[in-house]
C-alpha positions in Angstrom: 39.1 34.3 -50.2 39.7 36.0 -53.1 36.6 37.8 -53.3 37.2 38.9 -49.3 40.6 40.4 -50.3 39.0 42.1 -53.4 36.5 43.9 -51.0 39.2 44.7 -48.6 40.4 46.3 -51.7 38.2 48.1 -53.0 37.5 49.6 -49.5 40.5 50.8 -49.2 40.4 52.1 -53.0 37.5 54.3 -51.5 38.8 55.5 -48.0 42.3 56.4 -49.9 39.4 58.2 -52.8 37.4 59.9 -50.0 40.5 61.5 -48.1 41.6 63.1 -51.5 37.5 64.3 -51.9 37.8 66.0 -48.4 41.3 67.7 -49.1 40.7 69.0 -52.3 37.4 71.2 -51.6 39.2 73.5 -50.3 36.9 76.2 -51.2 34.0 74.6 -49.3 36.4 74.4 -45.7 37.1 77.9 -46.8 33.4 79.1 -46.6 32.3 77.0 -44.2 34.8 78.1 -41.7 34.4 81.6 -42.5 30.7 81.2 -41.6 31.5 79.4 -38.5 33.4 82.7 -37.3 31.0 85.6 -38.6 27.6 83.2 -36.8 29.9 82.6 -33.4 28.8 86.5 -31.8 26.6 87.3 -34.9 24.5 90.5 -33.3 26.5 90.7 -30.3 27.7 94.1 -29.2 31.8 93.0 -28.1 32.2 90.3 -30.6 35.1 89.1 -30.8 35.9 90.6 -27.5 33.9 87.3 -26.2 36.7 85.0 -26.8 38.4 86.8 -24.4 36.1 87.7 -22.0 35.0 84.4 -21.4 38.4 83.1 -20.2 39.4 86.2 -18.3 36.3 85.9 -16.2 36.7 81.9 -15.6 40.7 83.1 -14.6 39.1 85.4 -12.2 36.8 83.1 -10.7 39.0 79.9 -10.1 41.9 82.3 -8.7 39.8 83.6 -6.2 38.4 80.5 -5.0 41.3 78.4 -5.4 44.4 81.0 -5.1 42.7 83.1 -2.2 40.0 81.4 -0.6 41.5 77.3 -0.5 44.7 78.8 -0.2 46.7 76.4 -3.3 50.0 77.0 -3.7 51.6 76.4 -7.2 55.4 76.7 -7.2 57.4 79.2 -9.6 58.1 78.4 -13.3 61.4 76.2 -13.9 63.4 77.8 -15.1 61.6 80.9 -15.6 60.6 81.8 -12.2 57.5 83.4 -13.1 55.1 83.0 -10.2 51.8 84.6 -11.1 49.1 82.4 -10.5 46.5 83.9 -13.1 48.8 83.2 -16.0 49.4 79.7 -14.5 45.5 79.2 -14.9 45.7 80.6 -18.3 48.2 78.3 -19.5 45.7 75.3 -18.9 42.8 76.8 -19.1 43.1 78.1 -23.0 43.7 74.5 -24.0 40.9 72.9 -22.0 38.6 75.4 -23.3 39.8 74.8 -26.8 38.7 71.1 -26.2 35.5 71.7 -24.8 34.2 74.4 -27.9 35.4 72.2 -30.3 33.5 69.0 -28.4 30.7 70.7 -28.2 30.5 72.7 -31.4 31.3 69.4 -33.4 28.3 67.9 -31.5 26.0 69.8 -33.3 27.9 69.9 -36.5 25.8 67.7 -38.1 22.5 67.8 -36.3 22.7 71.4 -36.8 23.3 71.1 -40.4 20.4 69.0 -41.4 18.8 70.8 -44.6 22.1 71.0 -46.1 22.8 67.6 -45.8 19.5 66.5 -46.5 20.0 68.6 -50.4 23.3 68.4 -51.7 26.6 65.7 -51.4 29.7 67.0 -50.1 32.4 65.3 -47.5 30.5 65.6 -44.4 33.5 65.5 -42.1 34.4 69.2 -43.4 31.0 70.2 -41.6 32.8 68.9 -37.9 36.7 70.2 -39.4 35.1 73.8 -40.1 33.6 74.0 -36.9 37.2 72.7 -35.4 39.3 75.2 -37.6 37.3 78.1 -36.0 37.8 77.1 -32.8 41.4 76.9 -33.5 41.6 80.1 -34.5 40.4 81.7 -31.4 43.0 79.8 -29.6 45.1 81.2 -31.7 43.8 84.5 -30.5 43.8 83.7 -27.2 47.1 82.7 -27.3 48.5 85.2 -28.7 47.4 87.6 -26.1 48.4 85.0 -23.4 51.9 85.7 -25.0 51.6 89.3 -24.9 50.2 89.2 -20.9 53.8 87.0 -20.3 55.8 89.8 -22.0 54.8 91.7 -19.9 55.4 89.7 -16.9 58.4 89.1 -17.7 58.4 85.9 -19.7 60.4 86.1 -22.8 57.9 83.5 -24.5 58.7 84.3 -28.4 61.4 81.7 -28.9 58.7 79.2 -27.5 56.2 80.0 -30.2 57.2 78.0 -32.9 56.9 74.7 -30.7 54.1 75.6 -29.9 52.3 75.6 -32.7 53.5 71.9 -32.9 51.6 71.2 -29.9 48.5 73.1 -31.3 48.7 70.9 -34.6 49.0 68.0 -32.6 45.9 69.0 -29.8 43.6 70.1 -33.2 44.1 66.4 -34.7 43.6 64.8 -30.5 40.3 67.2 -30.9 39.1 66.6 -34.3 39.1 62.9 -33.8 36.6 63.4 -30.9 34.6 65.9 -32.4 33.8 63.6 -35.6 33.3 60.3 -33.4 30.6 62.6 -30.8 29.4 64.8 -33.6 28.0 61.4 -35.9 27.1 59.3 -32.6 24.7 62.2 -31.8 23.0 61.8 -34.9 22.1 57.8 -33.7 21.9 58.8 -29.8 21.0 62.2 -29.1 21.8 61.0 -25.7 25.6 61.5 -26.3 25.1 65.2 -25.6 24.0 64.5 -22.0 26.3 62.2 -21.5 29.3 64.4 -22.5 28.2 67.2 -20.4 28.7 65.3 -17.6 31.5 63.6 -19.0 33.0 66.9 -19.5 32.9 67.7 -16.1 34.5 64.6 -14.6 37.3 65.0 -16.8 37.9 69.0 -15.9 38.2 68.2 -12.2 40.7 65.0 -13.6 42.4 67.3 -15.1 45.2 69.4 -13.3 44.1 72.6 -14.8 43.4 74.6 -11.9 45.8 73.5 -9.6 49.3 71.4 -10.1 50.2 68.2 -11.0 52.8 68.3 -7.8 49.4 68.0 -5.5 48.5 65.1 -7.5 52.1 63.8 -6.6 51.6 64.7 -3.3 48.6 62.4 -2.5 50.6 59.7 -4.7 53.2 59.2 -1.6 50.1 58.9 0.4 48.2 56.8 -1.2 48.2 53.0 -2.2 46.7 53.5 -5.5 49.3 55.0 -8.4 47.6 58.5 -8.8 50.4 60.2 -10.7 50.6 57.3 -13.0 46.6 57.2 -13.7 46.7 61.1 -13.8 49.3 60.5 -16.9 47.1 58.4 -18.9 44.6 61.3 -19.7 45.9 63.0 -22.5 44.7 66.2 -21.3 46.8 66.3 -18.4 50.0 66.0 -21.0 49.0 68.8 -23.2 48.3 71.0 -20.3 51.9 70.3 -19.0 53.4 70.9 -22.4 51.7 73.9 -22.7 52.8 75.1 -19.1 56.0 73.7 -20.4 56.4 76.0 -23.0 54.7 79.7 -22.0 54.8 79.3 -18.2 58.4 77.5 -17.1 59.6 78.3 -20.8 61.5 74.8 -21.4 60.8 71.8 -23.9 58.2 69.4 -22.8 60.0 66.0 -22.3 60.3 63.7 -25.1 57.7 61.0 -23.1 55.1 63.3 -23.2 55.5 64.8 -27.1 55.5 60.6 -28.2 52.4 60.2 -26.3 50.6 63.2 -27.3 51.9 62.5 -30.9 50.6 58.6 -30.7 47.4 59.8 -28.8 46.6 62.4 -31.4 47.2 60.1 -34.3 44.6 57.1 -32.7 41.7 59.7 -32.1 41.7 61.0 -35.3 42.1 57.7 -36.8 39.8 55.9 -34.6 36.9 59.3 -35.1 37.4 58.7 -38.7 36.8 55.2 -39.0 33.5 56.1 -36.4 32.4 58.9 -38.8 33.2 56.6 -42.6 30.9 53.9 -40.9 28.2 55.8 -39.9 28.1 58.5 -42.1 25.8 56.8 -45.0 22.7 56.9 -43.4 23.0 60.3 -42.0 20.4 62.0 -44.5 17.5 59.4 -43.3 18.7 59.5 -39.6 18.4 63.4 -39.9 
C-alpha cells in the first residue's frame, strides 16, 4: 500500500511538473503559433482574405438553399429584433467552423510534425495548442467583422463583446481537449481521421447551425422521443445558442447553458490531457 500511494505520488509530482514545463516555454507557443499563421495561405494571392472568404461563401450557399429554396423560417432576434437570415447563419457558423479547423488542424499536429519530434524534447501538447491558438485568432478575425456586419444592421453588439470573449475562452478549452485526444490517437490509429470526417458531418447536421433550435422544438411536440432534450446534450448546440445569444438577440445566455458549457469545457480538456500524458511517450517510435 504504501508503495501504491508513493507512485500515486510521484505521478502526480510529474503531471503537476509537466503543466509548469508546458506554461513556461512561452517562447516556443510564441514561435510555433506564429508559424502556424504565416504557413496557413503561405503563397496564396488573398491571404488572409481566406478566412473570410471561406465563411462568406458557405453563408451564401446554405441561405440560398435553406432560406430561399426550402423556404426555413427563423424568427427575429429577442430582444433585438434583427431578422437577417445571413447574419443568423453567421452567428453559428463562425463557431462551428472554429471547431472543425481546430479538429482537423490538431489532427495532424503531431503526424505532421514528425522530424521535430523525432530530434529534440519539448512539451508536445504546445505542437496541438499552437495549432489551436491560430485558429483562435482567426475567429477572432472573423468575429470581429461579424460585429462590424451587425453595426451595421443595426445591432448595437459592443456591450456584448466582453462576454463574449468568455465564451470564446471557454469553446478554445471544449476544442483543445479534442484536438489533443484526436491529434495523439492518430498517431496509434491513422484511422481516426476517417472516422472524424464522417463524424464531423453527423454532428454538423445535429447541430442547429443552419436552421433554429425552435424546429427542433417543433418535431419535439410531435414526436415520442425527447428531441429537444437530446439536442441539449451536444455541447455544440449550447455554444451556438450562446453565441446567437450574445451578437444575434443581444441578451445573456441563461445560466443552465454557461454551467454546462463551463463543466463541458473543463472535462474535455481534462479528459484530452490525460489521453495525450498516456500516450504521448512512445510517440517518437510510433512516428
Amino acid at each position: 500500500m504504501p508503495n501504491s500511494h508513493l507512485s500515486t505520488s510521484n505521478q502526480d509530482r510529474s503531471a503537476v511538473a509537466h503543466l509548469r514545463e508546458i506554461g513556461g516555454a512561452r517562447d516556443l507557443w510564441v514561435h510555433l503559433t506564429l508559424r502556424e499563421l504565416r504557413g496557413k495561405y503561405k503563397r496564396s494571392v488573398l491571404g488572409w482574405a481566406w478566412s473570410l472568404l471561406n465563411p462568406i461563401a458557405m453563408m451564401l450557399v446554405y441561405t440560398l438553399v435553406f432560406r430561399y429554396l426550402l423556404k426555413i423560417e427563423v424568427t427575429p432576434g429577442d430582444p433585438s429584433g434583427l431578422d437577417v437570415f445571413p447574419l443568423f447563419l453567421l452567428c453559428g457558423l463562425l463557431p462551428w467552423n472554429y471547431l472543425a479547423n481546430s479538429m482537423f488542424g490538431g489532427l495532424g499536429g503531431l503526424v505532421g510534425n514528425a522530424n521535430l519530434v523525432k530530434k529534440v524534447y519539448f512539451p508536445r501538447e504546445i505542437l496541438v495548442g499552437s495549432n489551436v491558438a491560430s485558429w483562435t485568432f482567426s475567429l477572432g478575425i472573423e468575429l470581429a467583422v461579424l460585429a462590424l456586419a451587425l453595426l451595421v444592421a443595426g445591432n448595437m453588439v459592443l456591450p456584448w463583446l466582453l462576454p463574449l470573449l468568455v465564451l470564446v475562452a471557454l469553446q478554445t478549452a471544449f476544442v483543445l481537449g479534442i484536438a489533443l485526444a484526436v491529434s495523439v490517437l492518430n498517431v496509434y490509429f491513422r484511422d481516426v481521421e476517417h472516422l472524424l470526417g464522417i463524424f464531423m458531418q453527423l454532428w454538423f447536421y445535429a447541430t442547429p447551425i443552419i436552421y433554429p433550435i425552435s424546429l427542433v422544438a417543433e418535431a419535439d411536440a410531435r414526436n415520442p422521443l425527447p428531441l429537444l432534450r437530446i439536442y441539449r446534450f451536444n455541447p455544440m448546440t449550447r455554444f451556438v445558442e450562446a453565441y446567437r445569444d450574445l451578437l444575434y438577440d443581444l441578451r445573456f445566455p441563461t445560466a443552465e447553458d454557461l454551467l454546462f458549457l463551463g463543466v463541458v469545457s473543463s472535462i474535455s480538456l481534462l479528459v484530452g490531457y490525460v489521453i495525450f500524458h498516456r500516450l504521448e511517450p512512445r510517440l517518437a517510435e510510433e512516428l
